[in-house]
Kinemage of the C-alpha trace (Angstrom):
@kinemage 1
@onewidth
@group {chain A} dominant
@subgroup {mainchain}
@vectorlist {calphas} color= white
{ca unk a 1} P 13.855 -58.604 33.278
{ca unk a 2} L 12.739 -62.154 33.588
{ca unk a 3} L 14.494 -65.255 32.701
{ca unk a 4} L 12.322 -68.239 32.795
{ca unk a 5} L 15.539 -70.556 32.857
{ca unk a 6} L 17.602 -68.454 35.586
{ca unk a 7} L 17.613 -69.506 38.992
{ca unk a 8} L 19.566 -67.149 41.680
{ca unk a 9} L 21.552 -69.630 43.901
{ca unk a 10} L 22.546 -68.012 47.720
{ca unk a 11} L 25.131 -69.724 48.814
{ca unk a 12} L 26.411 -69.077 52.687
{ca unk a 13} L 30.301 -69.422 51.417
{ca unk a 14} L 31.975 -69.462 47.769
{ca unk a 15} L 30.814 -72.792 46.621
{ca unk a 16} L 34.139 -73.845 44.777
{ca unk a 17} L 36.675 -75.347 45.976
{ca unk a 18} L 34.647 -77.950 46.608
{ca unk a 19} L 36.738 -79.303 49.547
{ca unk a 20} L 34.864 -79.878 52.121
{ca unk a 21} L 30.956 -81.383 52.526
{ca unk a 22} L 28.636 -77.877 52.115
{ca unk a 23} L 30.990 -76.601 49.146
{ca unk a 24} L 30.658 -80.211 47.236
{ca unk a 25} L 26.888 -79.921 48.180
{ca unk a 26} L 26.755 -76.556 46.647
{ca unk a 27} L 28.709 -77.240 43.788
{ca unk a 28} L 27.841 -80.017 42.219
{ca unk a 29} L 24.049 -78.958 42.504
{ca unk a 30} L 25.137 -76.088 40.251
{ca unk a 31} L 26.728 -77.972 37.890
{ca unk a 32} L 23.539 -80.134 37.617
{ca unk a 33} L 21.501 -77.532 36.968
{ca unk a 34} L 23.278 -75.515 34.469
{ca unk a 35} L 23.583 -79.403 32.851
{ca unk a 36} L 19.820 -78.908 32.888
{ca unk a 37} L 20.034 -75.753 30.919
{ca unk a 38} L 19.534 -73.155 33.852
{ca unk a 39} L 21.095 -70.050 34.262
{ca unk a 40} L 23.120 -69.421 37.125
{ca unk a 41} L 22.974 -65.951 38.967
{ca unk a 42} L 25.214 -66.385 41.981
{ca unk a 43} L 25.677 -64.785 45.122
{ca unk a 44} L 28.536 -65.901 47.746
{ca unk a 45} L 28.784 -64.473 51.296
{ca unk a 46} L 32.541 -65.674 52.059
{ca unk a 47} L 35.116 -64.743 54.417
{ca unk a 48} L 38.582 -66.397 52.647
{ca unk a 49} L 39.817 -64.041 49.971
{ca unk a 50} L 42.096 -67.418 49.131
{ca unk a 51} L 38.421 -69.060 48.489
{ca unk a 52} L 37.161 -66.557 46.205
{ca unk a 53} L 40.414 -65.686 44.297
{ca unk a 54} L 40.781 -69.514 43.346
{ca unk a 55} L 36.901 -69.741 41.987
{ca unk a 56} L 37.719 -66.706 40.332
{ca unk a 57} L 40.885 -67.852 38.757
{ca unk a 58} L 39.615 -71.118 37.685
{ca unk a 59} L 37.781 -72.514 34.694
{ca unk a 60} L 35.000 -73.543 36.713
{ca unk a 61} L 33.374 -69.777 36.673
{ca unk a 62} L 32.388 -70.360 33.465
{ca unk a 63} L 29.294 -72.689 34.785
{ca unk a 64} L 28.015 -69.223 36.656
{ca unk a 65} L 26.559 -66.653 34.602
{ca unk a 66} L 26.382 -63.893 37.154
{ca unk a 67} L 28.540 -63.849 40.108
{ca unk a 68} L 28.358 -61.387 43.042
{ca unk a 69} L 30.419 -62.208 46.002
{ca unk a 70} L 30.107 -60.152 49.299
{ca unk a 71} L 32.525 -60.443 52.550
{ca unk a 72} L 31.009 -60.994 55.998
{ca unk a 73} L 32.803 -60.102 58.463
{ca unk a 74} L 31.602 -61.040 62.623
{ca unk a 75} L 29.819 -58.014 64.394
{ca unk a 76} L 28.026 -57.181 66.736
{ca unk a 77} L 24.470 -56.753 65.794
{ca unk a 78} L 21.309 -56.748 67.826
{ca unk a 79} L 19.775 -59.558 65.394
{ca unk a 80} L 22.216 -61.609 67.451
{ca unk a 81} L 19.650 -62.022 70.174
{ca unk a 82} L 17.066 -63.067 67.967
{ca unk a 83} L 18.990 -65.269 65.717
{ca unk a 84} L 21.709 -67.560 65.032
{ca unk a 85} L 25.077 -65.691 65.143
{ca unk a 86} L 26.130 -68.020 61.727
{ca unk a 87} L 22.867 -65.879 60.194
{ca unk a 88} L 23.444 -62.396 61.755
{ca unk a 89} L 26.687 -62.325 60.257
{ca unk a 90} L 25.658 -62.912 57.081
{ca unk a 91} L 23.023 -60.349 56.726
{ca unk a 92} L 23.417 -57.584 53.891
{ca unk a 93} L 24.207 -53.886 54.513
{ca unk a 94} L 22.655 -51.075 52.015
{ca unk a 95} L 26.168 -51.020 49.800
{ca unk a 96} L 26.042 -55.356 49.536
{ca unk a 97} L 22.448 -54.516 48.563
{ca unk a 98} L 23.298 -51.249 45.917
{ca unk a 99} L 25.735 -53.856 44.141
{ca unk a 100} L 23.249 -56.820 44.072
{ca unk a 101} L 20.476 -54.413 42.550
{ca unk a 102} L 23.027 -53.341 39.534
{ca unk a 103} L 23.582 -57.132 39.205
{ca unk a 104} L 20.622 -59.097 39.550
{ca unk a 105} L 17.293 -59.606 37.456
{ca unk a 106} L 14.005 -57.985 38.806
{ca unk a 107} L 12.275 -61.096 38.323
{ca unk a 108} L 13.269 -65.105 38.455
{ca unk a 109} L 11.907 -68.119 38.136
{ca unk a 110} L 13.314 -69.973 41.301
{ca unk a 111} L 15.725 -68.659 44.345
{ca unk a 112} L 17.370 -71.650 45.651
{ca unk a 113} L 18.726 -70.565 49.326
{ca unk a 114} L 21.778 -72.736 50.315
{ca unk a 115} L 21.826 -73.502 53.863
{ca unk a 116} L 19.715 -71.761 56.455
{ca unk a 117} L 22.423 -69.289 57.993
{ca unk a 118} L 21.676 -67.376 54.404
{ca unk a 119} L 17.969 -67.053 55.121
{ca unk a 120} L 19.090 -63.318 56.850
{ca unk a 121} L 20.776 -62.099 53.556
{ca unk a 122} L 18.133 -63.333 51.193
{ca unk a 123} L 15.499 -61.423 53.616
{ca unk a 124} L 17.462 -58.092 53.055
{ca unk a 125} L 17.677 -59.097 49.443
{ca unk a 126} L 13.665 -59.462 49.094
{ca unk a 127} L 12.899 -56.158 51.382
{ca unk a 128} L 15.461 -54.377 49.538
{ca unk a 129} L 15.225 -55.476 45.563
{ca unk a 130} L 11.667 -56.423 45.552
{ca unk a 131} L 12.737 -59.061 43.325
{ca unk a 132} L 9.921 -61.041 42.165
{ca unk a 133} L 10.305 -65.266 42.226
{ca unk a 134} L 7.331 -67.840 41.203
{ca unk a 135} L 8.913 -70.343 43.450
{ca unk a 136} L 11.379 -70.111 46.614
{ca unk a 137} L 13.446 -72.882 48.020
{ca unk a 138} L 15.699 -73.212 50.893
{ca unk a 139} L 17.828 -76.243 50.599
{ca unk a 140} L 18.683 -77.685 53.967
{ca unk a 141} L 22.117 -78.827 54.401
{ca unk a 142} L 21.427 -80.426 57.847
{ca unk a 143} L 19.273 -79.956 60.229
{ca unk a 144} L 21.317 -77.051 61.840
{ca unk a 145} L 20.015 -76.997 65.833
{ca unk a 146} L 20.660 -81.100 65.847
{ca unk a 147} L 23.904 -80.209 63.897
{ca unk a 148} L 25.222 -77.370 66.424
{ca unk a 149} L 23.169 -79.748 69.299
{ca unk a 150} L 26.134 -82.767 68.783
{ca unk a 151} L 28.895 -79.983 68.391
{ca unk a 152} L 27.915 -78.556 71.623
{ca unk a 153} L 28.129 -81.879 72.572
{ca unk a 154} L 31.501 -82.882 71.044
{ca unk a 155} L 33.550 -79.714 72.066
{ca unk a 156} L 36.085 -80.029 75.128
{ca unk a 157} L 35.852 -75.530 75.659
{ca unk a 158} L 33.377 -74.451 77.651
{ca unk a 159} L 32.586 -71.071 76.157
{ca unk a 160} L 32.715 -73.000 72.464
{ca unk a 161} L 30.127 -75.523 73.943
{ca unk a 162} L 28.044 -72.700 75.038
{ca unk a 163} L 28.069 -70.845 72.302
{ca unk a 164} L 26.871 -73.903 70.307
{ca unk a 165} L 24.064 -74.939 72.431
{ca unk a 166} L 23.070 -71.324 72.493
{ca unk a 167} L 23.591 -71.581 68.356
{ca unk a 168} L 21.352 -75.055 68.434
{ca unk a 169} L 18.227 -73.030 70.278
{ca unk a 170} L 18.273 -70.471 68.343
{ca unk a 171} L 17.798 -72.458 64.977
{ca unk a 172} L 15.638 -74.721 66.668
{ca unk a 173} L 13.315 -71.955 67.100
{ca unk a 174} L 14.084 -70.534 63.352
{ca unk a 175} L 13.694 -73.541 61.910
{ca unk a 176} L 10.891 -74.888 62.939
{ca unk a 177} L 8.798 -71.545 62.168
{ca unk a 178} L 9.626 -72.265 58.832
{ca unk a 179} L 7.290 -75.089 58.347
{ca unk a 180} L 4.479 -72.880 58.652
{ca unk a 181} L 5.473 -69.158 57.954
{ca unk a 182} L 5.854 -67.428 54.491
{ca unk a 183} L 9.510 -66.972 53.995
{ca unk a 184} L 9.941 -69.930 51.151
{ca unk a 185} L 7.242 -71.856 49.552
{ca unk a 186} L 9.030 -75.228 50.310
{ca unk a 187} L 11.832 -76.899 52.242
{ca unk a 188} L 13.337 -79.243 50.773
{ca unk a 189} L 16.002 -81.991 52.835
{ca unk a 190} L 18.865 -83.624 52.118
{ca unk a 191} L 17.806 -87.054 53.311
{ca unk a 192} L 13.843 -88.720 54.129
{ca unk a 193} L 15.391 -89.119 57.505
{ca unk a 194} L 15.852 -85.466 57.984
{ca unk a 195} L 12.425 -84.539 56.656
{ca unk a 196} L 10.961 -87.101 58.299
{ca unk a 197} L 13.367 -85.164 61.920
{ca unk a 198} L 11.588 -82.192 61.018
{ca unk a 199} L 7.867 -83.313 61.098
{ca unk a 200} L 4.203 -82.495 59.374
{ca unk a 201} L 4.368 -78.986 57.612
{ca unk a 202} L 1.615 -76.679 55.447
{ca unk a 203} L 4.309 -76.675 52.902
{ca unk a 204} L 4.556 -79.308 50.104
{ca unk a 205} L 8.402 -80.184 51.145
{ca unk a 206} L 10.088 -82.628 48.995
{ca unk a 207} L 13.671 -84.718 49.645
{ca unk a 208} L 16.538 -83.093 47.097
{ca unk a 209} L 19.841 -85.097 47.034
{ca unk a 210} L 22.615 -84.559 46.764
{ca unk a 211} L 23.994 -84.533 42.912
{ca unk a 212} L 27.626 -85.319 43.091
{ca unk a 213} L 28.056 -85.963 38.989
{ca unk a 214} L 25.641 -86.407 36.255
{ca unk a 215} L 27.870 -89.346 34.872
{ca unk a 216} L 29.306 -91.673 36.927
{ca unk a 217} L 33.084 -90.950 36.723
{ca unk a 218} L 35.399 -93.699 34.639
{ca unk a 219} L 38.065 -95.356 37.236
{ca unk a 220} L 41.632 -95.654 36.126
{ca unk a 221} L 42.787 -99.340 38.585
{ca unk a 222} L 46.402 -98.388 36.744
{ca unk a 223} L 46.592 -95.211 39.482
{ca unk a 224} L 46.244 -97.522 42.515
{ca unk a 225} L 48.289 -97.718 45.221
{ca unk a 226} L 47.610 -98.912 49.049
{ca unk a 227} L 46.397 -95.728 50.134
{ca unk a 228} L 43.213 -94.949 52.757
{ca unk a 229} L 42.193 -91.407 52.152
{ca unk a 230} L 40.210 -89.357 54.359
{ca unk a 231} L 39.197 -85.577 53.342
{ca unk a 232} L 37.670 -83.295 55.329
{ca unk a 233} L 37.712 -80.006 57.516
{ca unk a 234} L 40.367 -80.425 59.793
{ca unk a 235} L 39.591 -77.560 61.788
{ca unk a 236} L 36.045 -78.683 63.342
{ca unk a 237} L 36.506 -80.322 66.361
{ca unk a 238} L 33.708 -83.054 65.111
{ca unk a 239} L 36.151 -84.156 62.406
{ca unk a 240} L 39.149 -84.043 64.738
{ca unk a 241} L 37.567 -86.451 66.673
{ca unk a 242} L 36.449 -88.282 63.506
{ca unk a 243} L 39.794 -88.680 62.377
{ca unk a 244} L 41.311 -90.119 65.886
{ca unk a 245} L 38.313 -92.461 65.685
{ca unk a 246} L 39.714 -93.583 62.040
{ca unk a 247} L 43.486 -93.898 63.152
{ca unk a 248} L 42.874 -95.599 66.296
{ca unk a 249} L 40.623 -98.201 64.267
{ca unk a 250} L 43.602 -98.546 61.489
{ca unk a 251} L 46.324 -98.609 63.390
{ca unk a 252} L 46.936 -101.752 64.099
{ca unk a 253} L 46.669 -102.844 60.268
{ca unk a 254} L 48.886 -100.084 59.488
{ca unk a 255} L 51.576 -101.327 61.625
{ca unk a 256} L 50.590 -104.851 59.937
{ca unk a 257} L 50.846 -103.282 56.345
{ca unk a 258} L 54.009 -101.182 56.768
{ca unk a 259} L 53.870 -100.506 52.751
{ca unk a 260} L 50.231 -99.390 53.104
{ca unk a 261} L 49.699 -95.727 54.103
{ca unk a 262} L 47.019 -93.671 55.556
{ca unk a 263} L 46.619 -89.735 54.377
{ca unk a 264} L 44.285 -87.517 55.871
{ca unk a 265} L 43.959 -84.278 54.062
{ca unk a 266} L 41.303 -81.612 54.374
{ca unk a 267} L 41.384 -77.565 55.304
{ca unk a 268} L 43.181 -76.239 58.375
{ca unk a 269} L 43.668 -72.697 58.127
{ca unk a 270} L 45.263 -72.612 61.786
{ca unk a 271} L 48.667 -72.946 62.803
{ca unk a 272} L 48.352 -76.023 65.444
{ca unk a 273} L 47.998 -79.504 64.259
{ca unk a 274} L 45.854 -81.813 66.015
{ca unk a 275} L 47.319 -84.612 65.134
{ca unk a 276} L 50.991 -84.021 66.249
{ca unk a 277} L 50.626 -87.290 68.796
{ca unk a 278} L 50.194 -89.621 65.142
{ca unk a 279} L 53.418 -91.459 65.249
{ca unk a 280} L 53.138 -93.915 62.408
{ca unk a 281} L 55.340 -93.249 59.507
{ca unk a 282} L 53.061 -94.701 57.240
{ca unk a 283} L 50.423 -91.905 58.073
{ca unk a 284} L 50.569 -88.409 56.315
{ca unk a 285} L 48.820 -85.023 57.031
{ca unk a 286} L 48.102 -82.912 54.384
{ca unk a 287} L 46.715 -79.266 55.021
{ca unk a 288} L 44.954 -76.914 52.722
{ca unk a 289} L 45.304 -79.103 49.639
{ca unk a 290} L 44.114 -77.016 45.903
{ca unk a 291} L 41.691 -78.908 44.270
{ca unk a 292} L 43.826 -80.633 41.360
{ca unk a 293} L 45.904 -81.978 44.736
{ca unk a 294} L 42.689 -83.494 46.174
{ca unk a 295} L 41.580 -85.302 42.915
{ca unk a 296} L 45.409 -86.955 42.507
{ca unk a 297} L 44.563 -88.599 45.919
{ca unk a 298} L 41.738 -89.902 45.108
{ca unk a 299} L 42.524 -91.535 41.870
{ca unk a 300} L 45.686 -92.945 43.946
{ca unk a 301} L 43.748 -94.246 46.759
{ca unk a 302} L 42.331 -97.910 47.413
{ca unk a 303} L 40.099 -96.765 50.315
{ca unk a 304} L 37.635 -93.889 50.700
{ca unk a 305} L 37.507 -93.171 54.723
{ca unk a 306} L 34.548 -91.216 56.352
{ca unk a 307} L 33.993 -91.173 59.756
{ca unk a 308} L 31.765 -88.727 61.836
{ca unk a 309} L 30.811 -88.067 65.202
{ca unk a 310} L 28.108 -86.074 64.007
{ca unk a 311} L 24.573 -87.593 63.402
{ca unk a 312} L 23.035 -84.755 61.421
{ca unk a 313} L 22.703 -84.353 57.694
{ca unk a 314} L 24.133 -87.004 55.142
{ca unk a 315} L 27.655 -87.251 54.744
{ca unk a 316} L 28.803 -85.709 51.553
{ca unk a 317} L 32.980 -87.764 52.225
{ca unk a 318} L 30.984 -91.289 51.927
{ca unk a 319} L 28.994 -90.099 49.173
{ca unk a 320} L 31.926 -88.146 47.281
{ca unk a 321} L 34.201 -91.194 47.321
{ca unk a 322} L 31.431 -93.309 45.900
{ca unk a 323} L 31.232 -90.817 43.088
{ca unk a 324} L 34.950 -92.050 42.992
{ca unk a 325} L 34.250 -95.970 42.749
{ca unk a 326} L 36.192 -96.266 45.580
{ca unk a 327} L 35.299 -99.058 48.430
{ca unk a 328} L 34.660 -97.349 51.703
{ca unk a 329} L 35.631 -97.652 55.034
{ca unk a 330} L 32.992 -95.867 57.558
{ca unk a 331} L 31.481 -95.919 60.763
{ca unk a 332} L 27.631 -95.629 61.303
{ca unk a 333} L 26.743 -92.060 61.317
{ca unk a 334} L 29.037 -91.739 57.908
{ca unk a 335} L 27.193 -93.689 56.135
{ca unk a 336} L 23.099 -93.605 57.968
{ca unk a 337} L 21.072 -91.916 55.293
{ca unk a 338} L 23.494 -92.439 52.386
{ca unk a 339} L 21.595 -94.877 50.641
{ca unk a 340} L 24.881 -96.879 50.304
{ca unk a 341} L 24.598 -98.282 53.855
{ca unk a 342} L 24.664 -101.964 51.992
{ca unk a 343} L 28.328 -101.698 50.151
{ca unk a 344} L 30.191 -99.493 53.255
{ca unk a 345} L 32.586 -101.566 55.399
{ca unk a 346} L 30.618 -100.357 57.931
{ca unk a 347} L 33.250 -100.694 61.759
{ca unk a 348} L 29.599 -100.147 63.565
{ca unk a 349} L 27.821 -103.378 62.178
{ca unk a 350} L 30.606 -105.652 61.372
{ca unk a 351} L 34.098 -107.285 62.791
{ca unk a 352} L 36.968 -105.735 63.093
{ca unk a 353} L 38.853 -108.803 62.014
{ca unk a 354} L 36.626 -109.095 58.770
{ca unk a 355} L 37.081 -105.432 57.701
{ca unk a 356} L 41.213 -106.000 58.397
{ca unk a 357} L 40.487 -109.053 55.905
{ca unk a 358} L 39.040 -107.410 53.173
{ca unk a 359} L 41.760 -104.378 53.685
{ca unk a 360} L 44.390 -107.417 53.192
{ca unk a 361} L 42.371 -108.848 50.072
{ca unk a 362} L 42.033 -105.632 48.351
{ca unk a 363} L 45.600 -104.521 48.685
{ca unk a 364} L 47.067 -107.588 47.579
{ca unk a 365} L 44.683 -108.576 44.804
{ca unk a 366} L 43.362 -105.973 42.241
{ca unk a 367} L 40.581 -108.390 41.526
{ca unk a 368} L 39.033 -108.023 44.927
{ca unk a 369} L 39.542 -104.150 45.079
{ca unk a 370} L 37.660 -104.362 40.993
{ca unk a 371} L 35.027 -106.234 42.351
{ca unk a 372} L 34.217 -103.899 45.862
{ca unk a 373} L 34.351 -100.679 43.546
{ca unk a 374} L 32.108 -101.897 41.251
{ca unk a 375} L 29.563 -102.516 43.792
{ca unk a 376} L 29.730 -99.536 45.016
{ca unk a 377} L 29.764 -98.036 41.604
{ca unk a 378} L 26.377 -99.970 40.959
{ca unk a 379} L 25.072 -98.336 44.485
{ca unk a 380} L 25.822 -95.056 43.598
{ca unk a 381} L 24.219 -94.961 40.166
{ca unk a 382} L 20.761 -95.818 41.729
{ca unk a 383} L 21.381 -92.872 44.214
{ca unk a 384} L 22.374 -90.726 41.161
{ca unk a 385} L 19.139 -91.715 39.139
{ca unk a 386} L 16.887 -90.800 42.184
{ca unk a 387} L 18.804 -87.565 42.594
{ca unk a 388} L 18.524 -86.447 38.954
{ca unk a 389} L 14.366 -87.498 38.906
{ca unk a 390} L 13.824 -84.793 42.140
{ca unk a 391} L 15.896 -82.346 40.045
{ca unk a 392} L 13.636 -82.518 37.307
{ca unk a 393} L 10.229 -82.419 39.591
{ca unk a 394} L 11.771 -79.719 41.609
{ca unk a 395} L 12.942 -77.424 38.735
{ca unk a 396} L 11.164 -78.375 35.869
């Protein structure tokens, strides 16, 4: 059976919640293109049954037509030495593959491949279903072996930084066949600056960005209060560093702005929290927050935060609380490659005492914090406008 408006979408984790930067990636680019009239055949290699029970118990299945999710578990498997561990563990065994050949169409019109670690899985897929495609594309999150390259670089434990530099190679190696071998008929990047990392190809690669919402959200200033917000997962040591970047730049106007508070909420499935040493009172920790929890903060919060140690890829936190209207406070590799590198309050390029100032001027007048969101409002609209034209020349 062939479907001329179904595309089958192969995601490397359950794309919804969309609380954290791959999921919001995944998720919104969904949204966009059932918006666009697609069908959406789904498949989701996840590991948190808390993940896939909330999709699953949430209005937002609806926008998937066909959903099959499969569990990877880590194991040993001699693939290992060939490839990235984060794509050996996601490879299919013959029952995954029985279910998906019940479930899926014979033929499609487009396979969109989220991420490269799924590149494994939709290889078994392929040699298994013989499913037919007239065009497959792998969408490319970051540029992995730079990505796993500056966690290597950022993690403290030996045997983690070795595993990641070991992790980096391996991709390197992956990805940069990919240019030239048959696997997918085009690549197609986040950012220019990450297609432009990558090099010439024989492929006819194109830029895809991100889609965050196909309307640009109405803000409600009645919500406000003096709140920074950062979101994010807490349990990457990149972010962890991100976020004592962020409090060590606040803190001072924190203990200026008493009233003011900081929150920094994001996924931390672990029992230790790395930021026991904050002392402030005005600064709150939130773990694990649903969904309906995350969008109360943000149409509470004054300031959208997103830091980064992390070079690689765009930022989907600086992007996400532009989406949001909200101004944003950033350091350079948050916002390099967002296209909003103009309207950030960007600690890398300008004073500290001028950022502090417009902190002050934005929590005390409402005026000031109207006029910074709807600059950044005005920003993000352009970005939206390019992202929905490469939609339409991508998947026409």
């Amino acid at each position: 059976m062939k479907n001329n408006k179904t595309i089958l979408v192969v995601c490397p984790d359950v794309p919804f919640p969309d609380n954290y930067g791959g999921a919001l990636d995944m998720w919104k680019r969904i949204v966009y293109l059932k918006s666009m009239g697609f069908s959406i055949h789904l498949v989701s290699l996840y590991r948190d049954e808390m993940r896939l029970k909330e999709f699953e118990s949430s209005v937002h299945i609806d926008m998937v037509d066909v959903h099959v999710a499969i569990k990877y578990r880590p194991h040993l498997s001699l693939k290992m030495f060939f490839y990235p561990v984060a794509m050996a563990i996601r490879s299919l065994g013959v029952p995954d593959l029985h279910r998906l050949k019940k479930k899926l169409f014979s033929q499609y019109e487009y396979a969109l491949i989220e991420n490269t670690k799924t590149m494994l899985a939709f290889s078994d897929m392929q040699k298994y279903l013989n499913t037919v495609f007239n065009k497959v594309y792998l969408r490319m999150q970051n540029c992995e072996w730079e990505y796993y390259e500056h966690m290597a670089g950022a993690e403290p434990h030996l045997l983690k930084k070795l595993f990641f530099t070991n992790e980096s190679l391996k991709f390197k190696t992956f990805e940069k066949n990919l240019s030239h071998n048959d696997l997918v008929d085009g690549l197609l990047f986040i950012s220019e600056r990450d297609m432009k990392f990558y090099g010439p190809s024989s492929k006819k690669n194109a830029v895809l960005p991100v889609f965050l919402a196909p309307t640009e959200k109405k803000i409600n200033f009645a919500t406000r209060q003096n709140l920074l917000l950062f979101i994010g997962n807490l349990e990457l040591a990149d972010n962890v560093s991100a976020v004592e970047k962020l409090y060590d730049y606040v803190k001072d106007w924190l203990i200026e702005n008493p009233k003011a508070r900081l929150i920094i909420a994001g996924k931390n499935k672990s029992d230790l929290n790395p930021f026991s040493n904050f002392d402030l009172d005005n600064v709150e920790v939130i773990f694990n927050i649903p969904h309906a929890e995350k969008e109360k903060l943000i149409e509470c919060a004054k300031v959208f935060c997103s830091f980064s140690m992390n070079p690689a890829g765009v930022k989907l936190k600086t992007l996400e609380g532009a989406a949001a209207g909200l101004p944003i406070l950033a350091n350079n590799n948050a916002c390099d490659g967002s296209g909003l590198e103009n309207v950030v309050m960007n600690i890398d390029t300008q004073e500290r005492s001028a950022i502090y100032n417009q902190l002050d001027m934005m929590m005390n007048d409402i005026s000031i914090f109207k006029n910074m969101s709807a600059s950044v409002s005005l920003a993000y609209r352009h970005l939206m406008n390019d992202a929905a034209l490469a939609h339409s020349e991508i998947f026409p």
